[in-house]
N, C-alpha and C positions, 0 to 999 in steps of 0.2 A: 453416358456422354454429357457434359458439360453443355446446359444448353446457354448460346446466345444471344443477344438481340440488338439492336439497332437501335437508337433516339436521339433524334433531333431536340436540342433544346435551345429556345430564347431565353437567357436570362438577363432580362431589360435592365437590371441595376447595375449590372456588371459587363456587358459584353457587348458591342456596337454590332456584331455581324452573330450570326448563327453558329455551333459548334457540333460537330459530328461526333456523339460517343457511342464509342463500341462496351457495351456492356456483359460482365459476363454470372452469369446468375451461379450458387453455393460454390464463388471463390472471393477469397481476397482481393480486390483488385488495390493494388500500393501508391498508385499516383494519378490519381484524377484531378484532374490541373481545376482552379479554383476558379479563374479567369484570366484570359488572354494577357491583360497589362498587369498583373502582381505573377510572380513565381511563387507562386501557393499553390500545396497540393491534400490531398486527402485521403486516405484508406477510404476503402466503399465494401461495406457487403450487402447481396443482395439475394432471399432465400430461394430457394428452387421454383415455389410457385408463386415468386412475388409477379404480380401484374402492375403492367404501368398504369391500367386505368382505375387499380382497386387502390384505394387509400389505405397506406400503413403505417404502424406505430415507428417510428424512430427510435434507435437509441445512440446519441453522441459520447465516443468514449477517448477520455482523455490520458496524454502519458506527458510524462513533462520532460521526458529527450527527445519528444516528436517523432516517437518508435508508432507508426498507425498504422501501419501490415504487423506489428509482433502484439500488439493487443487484442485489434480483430480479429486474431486466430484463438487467444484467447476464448471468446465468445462466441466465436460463431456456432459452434454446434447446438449452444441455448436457444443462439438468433435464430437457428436454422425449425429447431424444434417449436418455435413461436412465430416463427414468423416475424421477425422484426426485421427492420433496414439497420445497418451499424454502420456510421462512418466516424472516421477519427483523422485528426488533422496531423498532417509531419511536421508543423509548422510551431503549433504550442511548445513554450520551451520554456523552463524555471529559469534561463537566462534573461527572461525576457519581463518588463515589468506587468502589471496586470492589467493596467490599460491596453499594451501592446496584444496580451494573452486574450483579451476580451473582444479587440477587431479581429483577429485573426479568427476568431470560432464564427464574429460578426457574418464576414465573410464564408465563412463555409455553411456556416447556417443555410443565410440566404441561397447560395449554390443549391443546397440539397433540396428547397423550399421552390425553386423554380423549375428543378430536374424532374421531381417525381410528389405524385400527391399524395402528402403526408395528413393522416387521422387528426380533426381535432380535438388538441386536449389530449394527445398520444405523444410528445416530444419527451424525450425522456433523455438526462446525462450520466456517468458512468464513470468508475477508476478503480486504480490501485494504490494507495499509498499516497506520493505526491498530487496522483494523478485525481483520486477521487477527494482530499481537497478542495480541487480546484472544479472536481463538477458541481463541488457543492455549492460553488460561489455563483455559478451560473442563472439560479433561478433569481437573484438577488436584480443579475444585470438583464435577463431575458424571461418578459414575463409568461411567454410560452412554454418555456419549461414546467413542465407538470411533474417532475418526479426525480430522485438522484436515487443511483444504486455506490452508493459507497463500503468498496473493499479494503479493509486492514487502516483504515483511518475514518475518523471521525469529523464533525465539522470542522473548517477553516479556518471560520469565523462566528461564533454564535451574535457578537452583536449584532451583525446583519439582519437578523430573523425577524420577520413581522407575523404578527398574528391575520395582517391587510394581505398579505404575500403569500399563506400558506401552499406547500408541494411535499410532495409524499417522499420518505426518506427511507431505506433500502439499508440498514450496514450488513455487512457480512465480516465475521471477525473470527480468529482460531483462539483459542481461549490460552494459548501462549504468546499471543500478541501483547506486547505492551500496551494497545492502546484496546484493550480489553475493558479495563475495570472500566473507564472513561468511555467507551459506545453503550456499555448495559446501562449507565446513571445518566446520558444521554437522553432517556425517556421520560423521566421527570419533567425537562425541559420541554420536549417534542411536545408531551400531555399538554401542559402548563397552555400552550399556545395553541394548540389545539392543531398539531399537523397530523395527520396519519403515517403513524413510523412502525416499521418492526426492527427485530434485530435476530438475526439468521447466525446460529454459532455453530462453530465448529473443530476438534479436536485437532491441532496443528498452531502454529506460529505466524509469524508476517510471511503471509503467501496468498497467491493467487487460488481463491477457492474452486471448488471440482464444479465441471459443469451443472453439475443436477443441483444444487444452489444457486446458480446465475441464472438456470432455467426457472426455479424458484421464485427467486424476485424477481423473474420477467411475469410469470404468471400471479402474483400478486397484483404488479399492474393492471394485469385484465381484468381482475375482480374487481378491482377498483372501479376500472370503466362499465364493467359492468353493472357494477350499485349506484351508479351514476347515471345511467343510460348511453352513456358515451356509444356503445356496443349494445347488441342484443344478448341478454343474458342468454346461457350454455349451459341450460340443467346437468347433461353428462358430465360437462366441462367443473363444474361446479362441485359434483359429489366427489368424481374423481381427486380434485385436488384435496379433499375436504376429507377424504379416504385417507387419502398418503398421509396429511398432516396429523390423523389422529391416531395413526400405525406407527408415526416415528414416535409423539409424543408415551404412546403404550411402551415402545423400546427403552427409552427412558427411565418410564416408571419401574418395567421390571430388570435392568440396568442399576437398578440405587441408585439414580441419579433425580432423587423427588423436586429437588429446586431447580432444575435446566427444565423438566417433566411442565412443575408449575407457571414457567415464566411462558412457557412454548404456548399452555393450553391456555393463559390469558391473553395471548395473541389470536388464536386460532376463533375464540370463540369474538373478540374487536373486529376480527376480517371475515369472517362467515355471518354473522348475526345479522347482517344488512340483506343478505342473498338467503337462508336458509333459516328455521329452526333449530337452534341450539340449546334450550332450557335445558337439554340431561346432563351438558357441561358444566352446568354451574355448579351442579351439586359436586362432582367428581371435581371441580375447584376448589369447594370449601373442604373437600377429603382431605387432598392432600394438604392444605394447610393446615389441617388439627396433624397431621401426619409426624411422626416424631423425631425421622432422619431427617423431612424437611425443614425442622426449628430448629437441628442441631446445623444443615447445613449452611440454611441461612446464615445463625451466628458466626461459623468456622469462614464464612468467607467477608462478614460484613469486619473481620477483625483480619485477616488477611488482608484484604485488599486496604484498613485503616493502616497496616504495619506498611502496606505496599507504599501507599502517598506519603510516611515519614521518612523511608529510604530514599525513594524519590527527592524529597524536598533534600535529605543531607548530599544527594550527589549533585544536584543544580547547586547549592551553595559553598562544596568545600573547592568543587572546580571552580567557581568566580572565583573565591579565592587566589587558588593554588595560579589561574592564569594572570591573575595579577601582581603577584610576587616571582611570581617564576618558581616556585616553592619546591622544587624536584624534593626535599626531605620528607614532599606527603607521599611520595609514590610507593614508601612502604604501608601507609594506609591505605592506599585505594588495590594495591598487593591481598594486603587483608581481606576487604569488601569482596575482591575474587572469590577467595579461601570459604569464605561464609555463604555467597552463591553457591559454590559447588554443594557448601554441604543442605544447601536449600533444596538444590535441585537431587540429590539424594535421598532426601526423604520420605519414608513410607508414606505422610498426609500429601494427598494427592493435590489441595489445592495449596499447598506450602509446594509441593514441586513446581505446578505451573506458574506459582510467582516468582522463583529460582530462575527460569527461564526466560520470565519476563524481563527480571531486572536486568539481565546478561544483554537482554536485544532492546532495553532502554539506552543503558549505559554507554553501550555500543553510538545508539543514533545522534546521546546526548554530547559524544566525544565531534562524531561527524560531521554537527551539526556545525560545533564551535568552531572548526578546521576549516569548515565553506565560510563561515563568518571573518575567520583570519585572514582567509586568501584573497578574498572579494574589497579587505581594505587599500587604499589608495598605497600606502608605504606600509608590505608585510611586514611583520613583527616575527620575525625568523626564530627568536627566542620563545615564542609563543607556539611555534608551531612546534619545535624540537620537545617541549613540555608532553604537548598533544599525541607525537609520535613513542615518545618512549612511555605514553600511559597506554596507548593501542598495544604497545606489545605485551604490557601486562593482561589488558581484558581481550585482544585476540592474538594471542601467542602464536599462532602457526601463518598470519599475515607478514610474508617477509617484507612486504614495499615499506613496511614504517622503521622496520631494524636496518635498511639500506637509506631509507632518509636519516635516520640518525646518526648514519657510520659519515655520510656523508658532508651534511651540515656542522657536525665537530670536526671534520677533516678540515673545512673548509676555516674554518678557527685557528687549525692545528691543538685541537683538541684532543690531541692521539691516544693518550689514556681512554678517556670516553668512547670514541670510534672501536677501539679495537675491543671494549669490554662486551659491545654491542655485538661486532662482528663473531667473537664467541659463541654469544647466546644464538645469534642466528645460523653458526655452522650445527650448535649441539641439534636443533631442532630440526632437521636435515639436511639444510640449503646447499645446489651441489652445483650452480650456475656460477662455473669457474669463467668461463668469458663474459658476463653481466659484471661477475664482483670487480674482473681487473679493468672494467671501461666505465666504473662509476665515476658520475661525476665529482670533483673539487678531491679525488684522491689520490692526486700523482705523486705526493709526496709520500703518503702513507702507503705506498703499496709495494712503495721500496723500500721500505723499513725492514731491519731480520723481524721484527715483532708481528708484521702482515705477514708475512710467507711463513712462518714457525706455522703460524695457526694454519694457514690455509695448508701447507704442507701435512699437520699434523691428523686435521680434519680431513682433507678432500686426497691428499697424495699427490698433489699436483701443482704445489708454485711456481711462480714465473723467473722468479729471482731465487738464486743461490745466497744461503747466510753463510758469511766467509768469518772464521771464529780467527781472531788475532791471538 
């Protein structure tokens, strides 16, 4: 059973009269109003044996369509396994600029900070993508932030970063993420300035990692607090985690995978060495660096990942191009660049596959990116977007929205050649939404064409109009 509880809270920054909340402990709750005069609200989890009067670690987790019940769920099993409070606001939105993004967390902050008594030096932020971004920006604007666990993306902004400001930084990344190569060489910098960072990998793509990772970097945290004094050290608490890490690192090693093995056990040994004796690691450190799949590994990825940022640079710059000419005659090069990913992503070198992948969910985000940058200008450039839509159906062929915007935008032209060469591609591929195709928009002329019905006829068996042959 679901236990509940009752709490009266004042919170004097925000609220002239007292507010009744019904709280309910290992659920979601989706809309915990922020204060009476703003329509602000907030995801809230709260673990099974949280206590109102025991102080707990927080973790604030941000989404940037203001989804804070579809994160929280996310999490909470980690939350629940740790013990953390998680609240996430509905209200953060990439529509919104970062000032506006930065009162509204203001705001929930303080809510949470008046509700329930939160650990100091335990406040901690949280994301996916967009979202972890923008936790990262947080420690910048809130100096109580002590810690960012950032998922499938990397800083926001490194020039932010003081060495005056240091907070502990958390990535978790699948090693088909594109922003892969870019969270491992992340460390460099973290070192340089002296923050405490690990980076948590794992075999998959831009996705939300498995819980026993998010529990991971939860329990990192506590170590922390506990090399600190924050907390009272947890000898068990300690071996235990100090077990698992040096179990998976073993997996690794006899896995052939001596360089994920070595980067793990130089973490293991930066995060334990404060709390435990570690000297037998070192040596088992310098092993596997004489190790000789580890000097081949190293090099096979430090020249993968160099080929990785030259492919990179040529698709940022053939696209400015090609968007500034309108260039549609490069579209059989970037046709090409497919043909070559595929045969990336074929290949027996395991880390020539994962960059195959990568480049595919680069290319992808870098099309995306340019599409939110079109639309968001004051007077669209219609001509820029039709560019955009007919390179998505090369690099994702089985998305019909963008072979329906192009059939659409050249209708709107009467660009009827164009529309109906598109409309092809997009029947061969299976498209079978005979009432979508005939109530698309700008095509009332085109779809009484014999040239629209041949096809749809020929493809689907089902056009609307009869072709009456003179």
């Amino acid at each position: 059973m679901k236990k509940i509880f009752f709490l009266f809270v004042l919170c004097s920054s925000f609220l002239t009269t007292a507010q009744q909340l019904i709280l309910k402990k290992g659920v979601v709750m989706d809309s915990v109003i922020v204060n009476d005069s703003i329509p602000e609200s907030f995801a809230l989890y709260l673990p099974t044996k949280f206590e109102v009067s025991k102080p707990s670690p927080v973790l604030f987790v941000y989404d940037t369509e203001g989804r804070g019940e579809r994160v929280l769920k996310m999490l909470m099993m980690a939350a629940e396994e740790n013990q953390y409070v998680l609240a996430a606001s509905n209200n953060v939105h990439d529509s919104l600029s970062l000032s506006q993004n930065v009162l509204v967390t203001k705001r929930m902050f303080q809510t949470v900070f008046d509700a329930f008594t939160i650990q100091k030096d335990r406040v901690y932020t949280a994301g996916f993508g967009g979202g972890a971004r923008m936790a990262s920006l947080m420690p910048t604007f809130f100096k109580q932030v002590n810690g960012v666990i950032s998922c499938g993306a990397g800083l926001a902004n490194s020039e932010v970063l003081s060495s005056k400001n240091p907070f502990h930084f958390i990535g978790i990344v699948g090693v088909e993420d594109f922003n892969y190569p870019d969270m491992l060489r992340s460390k460099n910098l973290f070192n340089t300035l002296k923050f405490k960072n690990q980076t948590l990998v794992f075999d998959g793509g831009h996705q939300w990692p498995s819980m026993d990772l998010l529990s991971e970097a939860m329990r990192l945290f506590d170590l922390e607090a506990m090399e600190k004094g924050i907390i009272a050290k947890d000898t068990s608490f300690i071996i235990d985690s100090y077990t698992k890490s040096l179990n998976y690192t073993n997996s690794l090693i006899s896995g052939n995978n001596p360089l994920e093995a070595y980067r793990k056990l130089e973490e293991v040994i930066e995060v334990y060495k404060p709390l435990i004796t570690v000297d037998s690691l070192k040596s088992s450190l310098k092993a596997l660096k004489r190790n000789t799949r580890y000097k081949n590994q190293k090099r096979s990825q430090n020249a993968i990942f160099f080929k990785e940022d030259l492919i990179k640079s040529d698709y940022n710059y053939y696209l400015e191009e090609d968007l500034l000419t309108y260039n549609y005659n490069n579209l059989g090069w970037w046709k090409y660049q497919m043909e070559e990913l595929q045969k990336f992503q074929k290949s027996p070198n395991i880390l020539e596959k994962q960059m195959g992948v990568r480049l595919e969910a680069y290319l992808n985000a870098l099309v995306e990116d340019n599409m939110d940058i079109v639309r968001t200008q004051p007077t669209i450039d219609e001509e820029a977007l039709n560019f955009l839509w007919m390179l998505k159906t090369i690099i994702s062929p089985k998305e019909y929205s963008n072979y329906l915007n192009v059939i659409s935008l050249n209708a709107k032209v009467e660009d009827f050649g164009t529309a109906l060469f598109y409309l092809e591609e997009l029947l061969k591929i299976g498209y079978d939404n005979v009432d979508e195709l005939y109530a698309l928009e700008n095509t009332a002329l085109l779809r009484i064409t014999p040239e629209f019905n041949e096809l749809v006829g020929k493809y689907l068996k089902s056009a609307r109009y009869k072709i009456i042959e003179e």
